[in-house]
PQR file with spaces between the fields and no chain letter, atoms N, CA, C, O and H, PARSE charges and radii, in Angstrom:
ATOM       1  N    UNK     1      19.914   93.154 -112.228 -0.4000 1.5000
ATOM       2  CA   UNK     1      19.202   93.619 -111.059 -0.0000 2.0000
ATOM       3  C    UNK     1      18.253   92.551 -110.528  0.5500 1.7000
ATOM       4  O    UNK     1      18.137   92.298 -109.329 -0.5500 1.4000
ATOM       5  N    UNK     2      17.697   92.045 -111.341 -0.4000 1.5000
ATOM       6  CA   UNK     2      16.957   90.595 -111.075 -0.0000 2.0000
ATOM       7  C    UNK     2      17.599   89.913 -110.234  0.5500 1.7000
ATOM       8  O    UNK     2      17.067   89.887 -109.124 -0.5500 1.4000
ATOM       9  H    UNK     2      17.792   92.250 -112.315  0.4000 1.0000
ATOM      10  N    UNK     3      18.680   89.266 -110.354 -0.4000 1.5000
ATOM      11  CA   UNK     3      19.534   88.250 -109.729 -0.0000 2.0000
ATOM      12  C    UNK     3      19.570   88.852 -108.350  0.5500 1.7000
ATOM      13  O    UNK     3      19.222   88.201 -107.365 -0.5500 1.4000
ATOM      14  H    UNK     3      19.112   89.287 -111.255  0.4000 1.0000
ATOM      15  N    UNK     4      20.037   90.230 -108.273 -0.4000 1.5000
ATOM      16  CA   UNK     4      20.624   90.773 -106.669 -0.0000 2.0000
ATOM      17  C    UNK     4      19.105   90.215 -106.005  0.5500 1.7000
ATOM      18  O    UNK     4      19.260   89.411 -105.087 -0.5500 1.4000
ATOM      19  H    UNK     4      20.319   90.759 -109.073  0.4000 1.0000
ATOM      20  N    UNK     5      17.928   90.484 -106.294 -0.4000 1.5000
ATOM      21  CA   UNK     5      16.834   90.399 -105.612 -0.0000 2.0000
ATOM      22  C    UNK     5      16.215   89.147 -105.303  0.5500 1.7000
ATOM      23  O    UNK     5      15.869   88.916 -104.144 -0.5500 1.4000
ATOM      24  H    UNK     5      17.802   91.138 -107.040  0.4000 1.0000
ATOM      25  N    UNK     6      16.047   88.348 -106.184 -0.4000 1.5000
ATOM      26  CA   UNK     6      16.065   86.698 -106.301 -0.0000 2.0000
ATOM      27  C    UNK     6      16.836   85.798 -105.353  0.5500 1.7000
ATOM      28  O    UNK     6      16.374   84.664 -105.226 -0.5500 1.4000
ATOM      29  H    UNK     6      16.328   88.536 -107.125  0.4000 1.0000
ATOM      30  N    UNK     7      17.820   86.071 -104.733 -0.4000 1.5000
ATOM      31  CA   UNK     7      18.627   85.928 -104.429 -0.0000 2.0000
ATOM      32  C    UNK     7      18.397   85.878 -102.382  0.5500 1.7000
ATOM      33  O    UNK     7      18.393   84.926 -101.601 -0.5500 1.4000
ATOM      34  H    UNK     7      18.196   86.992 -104.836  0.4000 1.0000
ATOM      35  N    UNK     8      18.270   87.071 -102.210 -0.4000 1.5000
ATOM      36  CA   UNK     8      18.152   87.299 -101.106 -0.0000 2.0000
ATOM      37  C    UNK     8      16.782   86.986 -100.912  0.5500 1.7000
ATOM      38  O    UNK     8      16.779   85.974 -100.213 -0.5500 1.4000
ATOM      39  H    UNK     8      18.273   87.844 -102.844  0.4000 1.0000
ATOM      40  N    UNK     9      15.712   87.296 -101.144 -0.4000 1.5000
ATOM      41  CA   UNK     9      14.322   86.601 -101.850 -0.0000 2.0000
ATOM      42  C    UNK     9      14.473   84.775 -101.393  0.5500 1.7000
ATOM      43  O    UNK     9      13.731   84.377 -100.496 -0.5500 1.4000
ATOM      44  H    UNK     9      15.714   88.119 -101.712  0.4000 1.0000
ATOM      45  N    UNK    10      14.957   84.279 -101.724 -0.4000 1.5000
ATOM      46  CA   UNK    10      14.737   83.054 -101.617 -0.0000 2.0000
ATOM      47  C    UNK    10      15.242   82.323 -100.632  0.5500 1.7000
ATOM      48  O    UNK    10      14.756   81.258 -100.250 -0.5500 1.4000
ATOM      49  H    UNK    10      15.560   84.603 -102.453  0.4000 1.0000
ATOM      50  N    UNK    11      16.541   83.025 -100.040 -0.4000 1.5000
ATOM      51  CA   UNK    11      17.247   83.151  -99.014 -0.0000 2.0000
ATOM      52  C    UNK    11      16.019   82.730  -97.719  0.5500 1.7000
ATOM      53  O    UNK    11      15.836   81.646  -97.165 -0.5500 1.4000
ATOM      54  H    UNK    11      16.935   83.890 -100.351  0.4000 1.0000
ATOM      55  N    UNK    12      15.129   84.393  -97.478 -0.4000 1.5000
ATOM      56  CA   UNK    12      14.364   84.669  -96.761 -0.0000 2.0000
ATOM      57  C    UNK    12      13.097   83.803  -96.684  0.5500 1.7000
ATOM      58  O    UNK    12      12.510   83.540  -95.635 -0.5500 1.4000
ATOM      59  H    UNK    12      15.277   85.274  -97.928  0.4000 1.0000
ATOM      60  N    UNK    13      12.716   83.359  -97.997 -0.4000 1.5000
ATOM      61  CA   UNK    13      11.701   82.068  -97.861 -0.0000 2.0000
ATOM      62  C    UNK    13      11.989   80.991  -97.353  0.5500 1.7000
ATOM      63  O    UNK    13      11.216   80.421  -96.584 -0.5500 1.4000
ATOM      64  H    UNK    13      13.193   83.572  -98.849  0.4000 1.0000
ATOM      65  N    UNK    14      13.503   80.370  -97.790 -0.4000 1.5000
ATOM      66  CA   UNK    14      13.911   79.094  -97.007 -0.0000 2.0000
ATOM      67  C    UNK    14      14.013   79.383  -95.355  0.5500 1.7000
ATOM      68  O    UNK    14      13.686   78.595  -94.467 -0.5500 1.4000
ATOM      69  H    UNK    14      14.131   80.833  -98.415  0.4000 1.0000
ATOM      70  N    UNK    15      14.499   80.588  -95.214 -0.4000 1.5000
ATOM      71  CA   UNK    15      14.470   80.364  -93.492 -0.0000 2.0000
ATOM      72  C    UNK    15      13.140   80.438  -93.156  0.5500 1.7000
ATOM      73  O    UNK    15      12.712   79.588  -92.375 -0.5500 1.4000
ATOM      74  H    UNK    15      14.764   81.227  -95.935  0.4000 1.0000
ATOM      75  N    UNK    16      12.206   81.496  -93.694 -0.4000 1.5000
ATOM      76  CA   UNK    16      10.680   81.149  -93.045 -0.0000 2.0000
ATOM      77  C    UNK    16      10.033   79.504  -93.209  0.5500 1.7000
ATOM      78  O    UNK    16       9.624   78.958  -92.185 -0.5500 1.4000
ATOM      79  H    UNK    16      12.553   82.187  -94.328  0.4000 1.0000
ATOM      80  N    UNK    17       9.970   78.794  -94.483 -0.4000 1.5000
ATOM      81  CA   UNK    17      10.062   77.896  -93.882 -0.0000 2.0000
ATOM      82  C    UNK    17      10.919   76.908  -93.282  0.5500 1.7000
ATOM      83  O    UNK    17      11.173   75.997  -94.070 -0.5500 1.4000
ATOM      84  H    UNK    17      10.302   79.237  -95.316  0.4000 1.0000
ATOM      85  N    UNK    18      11.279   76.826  -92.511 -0.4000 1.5000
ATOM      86  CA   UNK    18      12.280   76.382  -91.405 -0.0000 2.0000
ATOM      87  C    UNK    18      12.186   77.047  -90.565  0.5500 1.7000
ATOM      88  O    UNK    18      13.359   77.163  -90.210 -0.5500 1.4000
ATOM      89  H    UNK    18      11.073   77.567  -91.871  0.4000 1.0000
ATOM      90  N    UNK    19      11.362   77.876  -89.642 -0.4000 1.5000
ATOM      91  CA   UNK    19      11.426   78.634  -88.699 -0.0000 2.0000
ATOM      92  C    UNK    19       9.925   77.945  -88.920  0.5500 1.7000
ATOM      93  O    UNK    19       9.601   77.955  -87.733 -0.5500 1.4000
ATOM      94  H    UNK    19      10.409   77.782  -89.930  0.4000 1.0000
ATOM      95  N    UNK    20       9.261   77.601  -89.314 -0.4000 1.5000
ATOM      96  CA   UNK    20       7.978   76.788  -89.484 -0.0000 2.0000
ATOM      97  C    UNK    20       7.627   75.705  -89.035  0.5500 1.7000
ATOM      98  O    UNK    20       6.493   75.361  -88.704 -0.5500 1.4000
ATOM      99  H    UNK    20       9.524   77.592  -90.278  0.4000 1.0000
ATOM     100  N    UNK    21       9.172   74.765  -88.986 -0.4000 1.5000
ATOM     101  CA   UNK    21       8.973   73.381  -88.477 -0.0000 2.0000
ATOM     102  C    UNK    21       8.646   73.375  -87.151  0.5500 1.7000
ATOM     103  O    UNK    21       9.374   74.073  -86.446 -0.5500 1.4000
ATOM     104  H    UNK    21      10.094   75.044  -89.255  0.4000 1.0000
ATOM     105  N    UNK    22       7.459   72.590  -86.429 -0.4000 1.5000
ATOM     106  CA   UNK    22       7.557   72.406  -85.091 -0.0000 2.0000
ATOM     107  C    UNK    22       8.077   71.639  -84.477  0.5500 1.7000
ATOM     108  O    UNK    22       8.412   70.748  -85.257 -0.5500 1.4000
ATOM     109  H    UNK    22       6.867   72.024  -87.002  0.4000 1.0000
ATOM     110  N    UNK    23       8.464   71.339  -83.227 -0.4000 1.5000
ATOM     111  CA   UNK    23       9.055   70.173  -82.262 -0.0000 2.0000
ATOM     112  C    UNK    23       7.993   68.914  -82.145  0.5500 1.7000
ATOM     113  O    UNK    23       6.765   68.866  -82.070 -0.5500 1.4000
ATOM     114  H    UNK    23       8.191   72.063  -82.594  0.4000 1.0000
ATOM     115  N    UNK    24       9.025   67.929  -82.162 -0.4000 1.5000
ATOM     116  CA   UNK    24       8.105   67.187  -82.099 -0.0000 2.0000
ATOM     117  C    UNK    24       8.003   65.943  -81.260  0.5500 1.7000
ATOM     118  O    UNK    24       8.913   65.117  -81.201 -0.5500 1.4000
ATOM     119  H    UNK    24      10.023   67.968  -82.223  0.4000 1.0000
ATOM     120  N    UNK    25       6.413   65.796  -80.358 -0.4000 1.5000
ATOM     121  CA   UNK    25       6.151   65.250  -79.468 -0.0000 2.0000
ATOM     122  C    UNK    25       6.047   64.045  -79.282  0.5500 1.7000
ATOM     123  O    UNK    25       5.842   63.239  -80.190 -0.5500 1.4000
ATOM     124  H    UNK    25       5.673   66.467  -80.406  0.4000 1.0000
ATOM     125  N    UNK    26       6.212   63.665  -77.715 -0.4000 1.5000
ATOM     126  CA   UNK    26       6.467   62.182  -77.553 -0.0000 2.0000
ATOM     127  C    UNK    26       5.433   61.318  -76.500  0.5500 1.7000
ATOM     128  O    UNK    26       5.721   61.447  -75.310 -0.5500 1.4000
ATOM     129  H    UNK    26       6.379   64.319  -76.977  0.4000 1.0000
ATOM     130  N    UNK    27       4.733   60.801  -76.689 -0.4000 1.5000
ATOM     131  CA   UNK    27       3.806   59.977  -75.732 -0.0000 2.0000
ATOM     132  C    UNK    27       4.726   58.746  -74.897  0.5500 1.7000
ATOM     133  O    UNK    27       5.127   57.717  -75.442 -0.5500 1.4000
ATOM     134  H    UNK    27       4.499   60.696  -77.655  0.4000 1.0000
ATOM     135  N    UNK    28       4.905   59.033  -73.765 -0.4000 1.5000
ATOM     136  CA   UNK    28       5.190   58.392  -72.813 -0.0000 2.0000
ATOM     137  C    UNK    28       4.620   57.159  -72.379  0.5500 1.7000
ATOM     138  O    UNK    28       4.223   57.554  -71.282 -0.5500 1.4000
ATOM     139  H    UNK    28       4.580   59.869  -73.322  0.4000 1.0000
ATOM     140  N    UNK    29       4.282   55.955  -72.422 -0.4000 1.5000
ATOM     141  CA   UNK    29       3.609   55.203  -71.571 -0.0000 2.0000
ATOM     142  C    UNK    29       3.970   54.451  -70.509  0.5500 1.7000
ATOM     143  O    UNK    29       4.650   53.441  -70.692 -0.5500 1.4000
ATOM     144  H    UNK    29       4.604   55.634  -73.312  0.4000 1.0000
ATOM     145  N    UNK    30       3.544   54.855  -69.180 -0.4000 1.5000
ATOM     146  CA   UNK    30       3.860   54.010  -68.226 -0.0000 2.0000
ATOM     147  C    UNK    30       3.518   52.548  -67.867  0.5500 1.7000
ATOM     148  O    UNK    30       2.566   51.903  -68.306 -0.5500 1.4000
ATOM     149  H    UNK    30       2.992   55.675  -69.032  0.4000 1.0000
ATOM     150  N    UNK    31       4.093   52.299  -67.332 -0.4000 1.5000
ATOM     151  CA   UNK    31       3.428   50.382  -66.709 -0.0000 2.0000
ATOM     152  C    UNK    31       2.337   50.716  -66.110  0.5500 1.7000
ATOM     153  O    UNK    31       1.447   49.911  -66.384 -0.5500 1.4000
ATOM     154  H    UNK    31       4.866   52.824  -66.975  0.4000 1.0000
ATOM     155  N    UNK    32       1.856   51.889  -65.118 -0.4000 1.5000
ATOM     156  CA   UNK    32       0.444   52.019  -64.375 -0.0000 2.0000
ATOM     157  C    UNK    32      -0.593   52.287  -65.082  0.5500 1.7000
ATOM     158  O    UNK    32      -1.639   52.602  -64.514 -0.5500 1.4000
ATOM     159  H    UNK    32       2.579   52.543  -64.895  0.4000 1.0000
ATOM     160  N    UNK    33      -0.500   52.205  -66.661 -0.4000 1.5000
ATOM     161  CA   UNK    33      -1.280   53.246  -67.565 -0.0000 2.0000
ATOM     162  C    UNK    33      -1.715   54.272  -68.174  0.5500 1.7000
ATOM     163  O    UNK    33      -2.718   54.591  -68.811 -0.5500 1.4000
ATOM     164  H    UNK    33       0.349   51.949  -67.122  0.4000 1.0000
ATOM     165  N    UNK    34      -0.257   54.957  -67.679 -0.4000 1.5000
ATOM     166  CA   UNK    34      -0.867   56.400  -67.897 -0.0000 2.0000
ATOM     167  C    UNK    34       0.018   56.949  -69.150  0.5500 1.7000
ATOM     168  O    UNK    34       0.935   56.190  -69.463 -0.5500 1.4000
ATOM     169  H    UNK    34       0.559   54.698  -67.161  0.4000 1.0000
ATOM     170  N    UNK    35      -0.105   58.147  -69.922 -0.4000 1.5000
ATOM     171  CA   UNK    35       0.572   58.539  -70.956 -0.0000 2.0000
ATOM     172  C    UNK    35       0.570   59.840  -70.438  0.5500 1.7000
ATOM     173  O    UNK    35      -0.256   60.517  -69.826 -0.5500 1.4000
ATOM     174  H    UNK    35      -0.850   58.763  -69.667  0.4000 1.0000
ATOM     175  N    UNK    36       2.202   60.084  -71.018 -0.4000 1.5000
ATOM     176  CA   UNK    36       2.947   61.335  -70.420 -0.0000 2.0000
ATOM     177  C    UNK    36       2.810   61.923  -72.003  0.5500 1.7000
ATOM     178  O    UNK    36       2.688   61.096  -72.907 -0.5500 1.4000
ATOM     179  H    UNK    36       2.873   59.534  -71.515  0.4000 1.0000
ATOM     180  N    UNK    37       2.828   63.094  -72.258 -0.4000 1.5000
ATOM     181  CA   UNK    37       3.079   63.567  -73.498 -0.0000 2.0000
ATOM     182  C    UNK    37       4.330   64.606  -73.265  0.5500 1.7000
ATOM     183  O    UNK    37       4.249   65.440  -72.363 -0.5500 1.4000
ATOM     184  H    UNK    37       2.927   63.765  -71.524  0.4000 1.0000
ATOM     185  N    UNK    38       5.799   64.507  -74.336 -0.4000 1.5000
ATOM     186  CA   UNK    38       6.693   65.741  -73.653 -0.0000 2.0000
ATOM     187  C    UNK    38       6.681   66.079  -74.868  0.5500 1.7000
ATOM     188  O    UNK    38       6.317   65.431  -75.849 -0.5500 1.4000
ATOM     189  H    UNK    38       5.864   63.829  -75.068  0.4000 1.0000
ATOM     190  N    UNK    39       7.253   67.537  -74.758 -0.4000 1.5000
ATOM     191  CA   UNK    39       7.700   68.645  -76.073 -0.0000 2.0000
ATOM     192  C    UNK    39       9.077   68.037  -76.342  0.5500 1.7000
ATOM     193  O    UNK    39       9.995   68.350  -75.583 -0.5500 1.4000
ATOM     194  H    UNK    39       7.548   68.064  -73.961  0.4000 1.0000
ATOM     195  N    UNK    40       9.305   67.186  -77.368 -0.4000 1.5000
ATOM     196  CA   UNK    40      10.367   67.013  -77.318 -0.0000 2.0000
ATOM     197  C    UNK    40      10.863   65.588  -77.494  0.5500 1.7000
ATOM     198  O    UNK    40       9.890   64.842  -77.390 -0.5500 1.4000
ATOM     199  H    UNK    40       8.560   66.932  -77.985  0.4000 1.0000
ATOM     200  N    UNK    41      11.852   64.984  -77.691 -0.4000 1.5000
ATOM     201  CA   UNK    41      12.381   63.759  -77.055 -0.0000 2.0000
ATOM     202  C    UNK    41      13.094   63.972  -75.742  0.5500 1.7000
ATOM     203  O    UNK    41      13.865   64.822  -75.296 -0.5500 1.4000
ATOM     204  H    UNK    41      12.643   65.590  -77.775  0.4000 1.0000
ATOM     205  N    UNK    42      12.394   62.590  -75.191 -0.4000 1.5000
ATOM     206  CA   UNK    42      12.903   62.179  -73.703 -0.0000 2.0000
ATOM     207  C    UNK    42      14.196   62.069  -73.677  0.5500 1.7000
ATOM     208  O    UNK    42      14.465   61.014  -74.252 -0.5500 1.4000
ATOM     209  H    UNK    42      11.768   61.900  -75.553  0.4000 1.0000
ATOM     210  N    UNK    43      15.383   62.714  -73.233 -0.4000 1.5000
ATOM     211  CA   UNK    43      16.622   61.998  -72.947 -0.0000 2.0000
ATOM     212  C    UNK    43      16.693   61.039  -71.732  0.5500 1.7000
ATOM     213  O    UNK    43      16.212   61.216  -70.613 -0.5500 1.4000
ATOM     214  H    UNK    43      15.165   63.571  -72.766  0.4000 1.0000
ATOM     215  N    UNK    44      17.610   59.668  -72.342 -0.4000 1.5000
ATOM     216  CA   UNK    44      18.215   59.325  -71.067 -0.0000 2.0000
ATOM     217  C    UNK    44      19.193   59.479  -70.440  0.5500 1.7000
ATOM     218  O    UNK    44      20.099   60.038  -71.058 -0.5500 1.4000
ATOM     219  H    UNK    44      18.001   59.524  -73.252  0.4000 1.0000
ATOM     220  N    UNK    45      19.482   59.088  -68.996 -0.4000 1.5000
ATOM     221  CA   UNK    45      20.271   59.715  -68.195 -0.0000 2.0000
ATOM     222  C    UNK    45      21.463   58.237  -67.667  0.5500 1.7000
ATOM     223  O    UNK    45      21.035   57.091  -67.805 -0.5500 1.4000
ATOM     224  H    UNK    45      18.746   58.634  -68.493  0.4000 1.0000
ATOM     225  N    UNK    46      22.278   58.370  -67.342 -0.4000 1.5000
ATOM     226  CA   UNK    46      23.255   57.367  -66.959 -0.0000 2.0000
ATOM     227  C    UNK    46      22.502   56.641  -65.927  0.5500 1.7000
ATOM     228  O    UNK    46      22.318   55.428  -66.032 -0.5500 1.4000
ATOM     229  H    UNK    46      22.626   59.302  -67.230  0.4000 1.0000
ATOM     230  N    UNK    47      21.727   57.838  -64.197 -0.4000 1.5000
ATOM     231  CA   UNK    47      20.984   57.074  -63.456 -0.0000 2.0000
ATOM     232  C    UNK    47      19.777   56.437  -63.252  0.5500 1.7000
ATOM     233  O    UNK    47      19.240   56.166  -62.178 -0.5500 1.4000
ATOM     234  H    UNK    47      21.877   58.823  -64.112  0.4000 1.0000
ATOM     235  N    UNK    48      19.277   56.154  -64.733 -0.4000 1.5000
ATOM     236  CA   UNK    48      18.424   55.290  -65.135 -0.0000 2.0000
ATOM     237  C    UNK    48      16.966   56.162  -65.276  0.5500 1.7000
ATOM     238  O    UNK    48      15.847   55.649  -65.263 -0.5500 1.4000
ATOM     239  H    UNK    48      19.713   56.374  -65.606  0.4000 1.0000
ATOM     240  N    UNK    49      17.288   57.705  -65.424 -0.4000 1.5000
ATOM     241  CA   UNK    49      15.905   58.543  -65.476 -0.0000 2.0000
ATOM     242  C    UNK    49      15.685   58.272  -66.943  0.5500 1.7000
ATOM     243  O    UNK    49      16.336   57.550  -67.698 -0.5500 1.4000
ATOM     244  H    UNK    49      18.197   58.122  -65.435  0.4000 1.0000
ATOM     245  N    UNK    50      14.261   59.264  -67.255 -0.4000 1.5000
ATOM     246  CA   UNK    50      14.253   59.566  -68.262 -0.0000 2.0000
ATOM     247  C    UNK    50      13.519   61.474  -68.336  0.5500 1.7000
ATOM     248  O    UNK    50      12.364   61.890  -68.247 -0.5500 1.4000
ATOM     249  H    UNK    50      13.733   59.851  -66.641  0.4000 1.0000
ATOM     250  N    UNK    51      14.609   62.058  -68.498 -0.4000 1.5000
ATOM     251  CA   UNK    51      14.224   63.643  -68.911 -0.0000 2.0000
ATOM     252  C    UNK    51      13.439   63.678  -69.310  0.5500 1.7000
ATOM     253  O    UNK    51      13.112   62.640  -69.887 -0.5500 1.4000
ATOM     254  H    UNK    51      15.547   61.720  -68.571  0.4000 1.0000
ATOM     255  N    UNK    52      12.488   64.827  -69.364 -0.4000 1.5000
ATOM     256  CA   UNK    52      11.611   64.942  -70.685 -0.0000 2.0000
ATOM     257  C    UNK    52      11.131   66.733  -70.161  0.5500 1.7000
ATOM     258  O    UNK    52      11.233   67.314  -69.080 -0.5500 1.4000
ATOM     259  H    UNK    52      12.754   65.669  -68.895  0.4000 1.0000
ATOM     260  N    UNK    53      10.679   67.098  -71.302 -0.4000 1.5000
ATOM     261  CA   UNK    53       9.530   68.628  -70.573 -0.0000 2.0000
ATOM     262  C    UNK    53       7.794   68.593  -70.945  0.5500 1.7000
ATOM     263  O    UNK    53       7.145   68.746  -71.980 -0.5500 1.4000
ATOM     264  H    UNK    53      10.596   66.626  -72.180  0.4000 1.0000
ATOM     265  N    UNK    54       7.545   68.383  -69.890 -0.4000 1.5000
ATOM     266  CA   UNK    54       5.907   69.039  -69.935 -0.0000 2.0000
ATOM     267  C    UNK    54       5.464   69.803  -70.868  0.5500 1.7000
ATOM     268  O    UNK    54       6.280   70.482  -71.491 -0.5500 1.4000
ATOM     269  H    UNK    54       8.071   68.259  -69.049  0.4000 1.0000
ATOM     270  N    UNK    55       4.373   69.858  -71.115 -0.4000 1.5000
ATOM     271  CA   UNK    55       3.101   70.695  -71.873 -0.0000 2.0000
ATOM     272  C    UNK    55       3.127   71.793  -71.767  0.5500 1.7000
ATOM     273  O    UNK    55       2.758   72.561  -72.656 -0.5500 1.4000
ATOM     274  H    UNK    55       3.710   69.306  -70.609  0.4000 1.0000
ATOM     275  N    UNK    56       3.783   72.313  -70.110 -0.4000 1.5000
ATOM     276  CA   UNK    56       4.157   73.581  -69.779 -0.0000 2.0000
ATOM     277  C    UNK    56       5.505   73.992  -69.955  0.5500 1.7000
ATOM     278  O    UNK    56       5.885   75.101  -69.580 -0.5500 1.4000
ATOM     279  H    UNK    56       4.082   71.690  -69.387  0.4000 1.0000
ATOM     280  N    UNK    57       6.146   73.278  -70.428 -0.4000 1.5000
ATOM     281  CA   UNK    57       7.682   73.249  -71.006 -0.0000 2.0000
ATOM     282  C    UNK    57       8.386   73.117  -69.412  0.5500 1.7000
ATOM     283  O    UNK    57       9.589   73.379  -69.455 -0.5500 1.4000
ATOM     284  H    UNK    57       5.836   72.377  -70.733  0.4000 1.0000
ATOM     285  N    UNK    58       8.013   72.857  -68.376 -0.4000 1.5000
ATOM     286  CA   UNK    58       8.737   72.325  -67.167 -0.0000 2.0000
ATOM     287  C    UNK    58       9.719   71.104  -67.516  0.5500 1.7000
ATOM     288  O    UNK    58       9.675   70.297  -68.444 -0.5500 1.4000
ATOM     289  H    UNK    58       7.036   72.644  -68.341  0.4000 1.0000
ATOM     290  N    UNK    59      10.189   71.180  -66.961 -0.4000 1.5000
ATOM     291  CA   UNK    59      11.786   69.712  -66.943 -0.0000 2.0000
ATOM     292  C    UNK    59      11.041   68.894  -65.905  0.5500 1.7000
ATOM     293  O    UNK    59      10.563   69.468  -64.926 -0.5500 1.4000
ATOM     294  H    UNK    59      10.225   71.837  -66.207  0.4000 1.0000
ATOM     295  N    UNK    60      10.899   67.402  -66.087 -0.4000 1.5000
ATOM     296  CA   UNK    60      10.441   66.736  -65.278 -0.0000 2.0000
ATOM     297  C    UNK    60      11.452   65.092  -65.483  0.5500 1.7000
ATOM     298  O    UNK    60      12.248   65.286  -66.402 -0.5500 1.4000
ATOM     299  H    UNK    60      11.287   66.935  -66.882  0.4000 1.0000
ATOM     300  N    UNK    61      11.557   64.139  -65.105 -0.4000 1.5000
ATOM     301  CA   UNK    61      11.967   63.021  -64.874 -0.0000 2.0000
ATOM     302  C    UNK    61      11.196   62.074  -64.226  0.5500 1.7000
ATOM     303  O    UNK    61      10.455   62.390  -63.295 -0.5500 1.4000
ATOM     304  H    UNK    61      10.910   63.981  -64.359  0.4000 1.0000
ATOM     305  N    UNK    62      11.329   60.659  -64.734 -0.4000 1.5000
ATOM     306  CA   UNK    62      10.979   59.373  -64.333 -0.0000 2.0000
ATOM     307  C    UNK    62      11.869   58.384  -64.319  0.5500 1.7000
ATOM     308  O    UNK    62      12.868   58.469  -65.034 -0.5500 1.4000
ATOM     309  H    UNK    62      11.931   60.402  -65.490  0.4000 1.0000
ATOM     310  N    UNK    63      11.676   57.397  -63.588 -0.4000 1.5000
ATOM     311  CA   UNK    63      12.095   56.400  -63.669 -0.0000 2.0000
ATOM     312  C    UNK    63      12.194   55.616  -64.792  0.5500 1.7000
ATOM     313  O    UNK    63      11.109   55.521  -65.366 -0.5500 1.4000
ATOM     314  H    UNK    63      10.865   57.327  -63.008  0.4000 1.0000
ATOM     315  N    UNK    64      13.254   54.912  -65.414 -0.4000 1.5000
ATOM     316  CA   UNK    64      12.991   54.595  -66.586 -0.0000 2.0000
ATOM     317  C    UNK    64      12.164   53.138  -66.634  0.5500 1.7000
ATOM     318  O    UNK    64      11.509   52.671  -67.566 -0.5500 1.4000
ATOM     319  H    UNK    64      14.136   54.989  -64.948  0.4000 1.0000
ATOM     320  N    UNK    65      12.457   52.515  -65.136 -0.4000 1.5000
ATOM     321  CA   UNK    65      11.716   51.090  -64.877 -0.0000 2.0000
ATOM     322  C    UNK    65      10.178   51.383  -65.077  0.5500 1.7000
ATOM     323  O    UNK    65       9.372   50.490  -65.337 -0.5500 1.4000
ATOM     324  H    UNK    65      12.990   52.894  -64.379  0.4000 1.0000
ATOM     325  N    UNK    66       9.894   52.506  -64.956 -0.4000 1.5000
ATOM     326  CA   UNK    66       7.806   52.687  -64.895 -0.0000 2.0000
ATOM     327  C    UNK    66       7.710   53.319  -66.222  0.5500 1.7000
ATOM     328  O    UNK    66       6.568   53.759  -66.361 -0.5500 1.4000
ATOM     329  H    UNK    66      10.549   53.232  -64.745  0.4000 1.0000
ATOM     330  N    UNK    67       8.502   53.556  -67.326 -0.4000 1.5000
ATOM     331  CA   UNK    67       8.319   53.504  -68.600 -0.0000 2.0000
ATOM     332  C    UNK    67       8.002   52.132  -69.551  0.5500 1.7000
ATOM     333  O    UNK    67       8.824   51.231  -69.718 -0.5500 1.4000
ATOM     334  H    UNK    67       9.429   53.199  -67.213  0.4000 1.0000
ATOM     335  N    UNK    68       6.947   52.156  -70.006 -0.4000 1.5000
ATOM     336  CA   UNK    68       6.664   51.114  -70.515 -0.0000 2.0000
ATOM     337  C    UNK    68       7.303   51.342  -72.537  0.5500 1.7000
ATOM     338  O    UNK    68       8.052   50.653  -73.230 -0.5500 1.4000
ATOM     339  H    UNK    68       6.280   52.888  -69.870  0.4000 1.0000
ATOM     340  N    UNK    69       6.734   52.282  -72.740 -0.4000 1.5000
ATOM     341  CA   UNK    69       6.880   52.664  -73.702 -0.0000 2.0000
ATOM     342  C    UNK    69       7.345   53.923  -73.975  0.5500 1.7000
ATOM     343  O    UNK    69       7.441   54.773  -73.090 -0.5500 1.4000
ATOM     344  H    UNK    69       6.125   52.841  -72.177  0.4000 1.0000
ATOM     345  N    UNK    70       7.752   54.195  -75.544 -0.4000 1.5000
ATOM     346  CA   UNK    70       8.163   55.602  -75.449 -0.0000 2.0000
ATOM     347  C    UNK    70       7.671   56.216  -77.489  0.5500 1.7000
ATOM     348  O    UNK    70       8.624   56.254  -78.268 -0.5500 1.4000
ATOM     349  H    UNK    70       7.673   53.504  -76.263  0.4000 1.0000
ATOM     350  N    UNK    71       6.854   56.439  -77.806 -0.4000 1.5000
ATOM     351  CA   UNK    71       6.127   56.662  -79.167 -0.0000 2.0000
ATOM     352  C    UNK    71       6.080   57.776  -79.696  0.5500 1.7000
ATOM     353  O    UNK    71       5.399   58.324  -78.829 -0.5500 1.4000
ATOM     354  H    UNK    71       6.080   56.409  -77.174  0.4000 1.0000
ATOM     355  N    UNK    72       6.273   58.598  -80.474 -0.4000 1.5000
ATOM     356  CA   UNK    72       6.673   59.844  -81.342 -0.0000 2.0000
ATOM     357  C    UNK    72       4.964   59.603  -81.629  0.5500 1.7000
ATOM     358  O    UNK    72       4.354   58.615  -82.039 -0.5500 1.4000
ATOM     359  H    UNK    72       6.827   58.153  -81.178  0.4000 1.0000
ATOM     360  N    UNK    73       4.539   60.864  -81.248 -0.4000 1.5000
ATOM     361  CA   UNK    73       3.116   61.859  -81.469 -0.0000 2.0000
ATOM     362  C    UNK    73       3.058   62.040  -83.161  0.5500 1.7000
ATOM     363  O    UNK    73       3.908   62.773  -83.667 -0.5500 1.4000
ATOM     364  H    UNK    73       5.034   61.666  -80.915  0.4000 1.0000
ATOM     365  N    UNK    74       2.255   61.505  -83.862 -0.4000 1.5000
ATOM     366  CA   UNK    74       1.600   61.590  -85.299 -0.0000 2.0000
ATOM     367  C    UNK    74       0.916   63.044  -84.981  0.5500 1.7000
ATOM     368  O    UNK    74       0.131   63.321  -84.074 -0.5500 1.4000
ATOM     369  H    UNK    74       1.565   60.910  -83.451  0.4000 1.0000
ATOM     370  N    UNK    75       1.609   64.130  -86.299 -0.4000 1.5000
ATOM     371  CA   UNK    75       0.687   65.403  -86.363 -0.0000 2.0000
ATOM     372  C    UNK    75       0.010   65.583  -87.203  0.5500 1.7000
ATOM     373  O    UNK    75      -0.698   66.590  -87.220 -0.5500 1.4000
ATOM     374  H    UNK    75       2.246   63.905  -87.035  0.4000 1.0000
């Protein structure tokens, strides 16, 4: 009877943690100075954008020429 319970038991802990992990963020830096922060990694695009989503989880794009940089957020 142990085993049946143990079982499913541990099951349910591994998905809680893993339903724990957060996304993780990316600081943008432009050539004008400014830092974009997205939820997420930026994809790129064939026409030279770069995807990303806002703080507000909006879809936004840039140019990839006014990207200076692109740095994964330390949590």
């Amino acid at each position: 009877m142990k085993k049946a319970l143990i079982i499913p038991l541990s099951v349910l802990l591994a998905a809680a943690a893993l339903s724990g992990c957060t996304r993780t963020s990316y600081a943008i830096h432009t050539n004008d100075g400014r830092t974009i922060i997205s939820d997420g990694k930026p994809q790129e695009s064939e026409t030279g954008l770069l995807g990303y989503k806002d703080a507000n989880g909006v879809k936004q794009q840039i140019n990839k020429s006014e990207v200076k940089n692109v740095s994964e957020v330390p949590h």
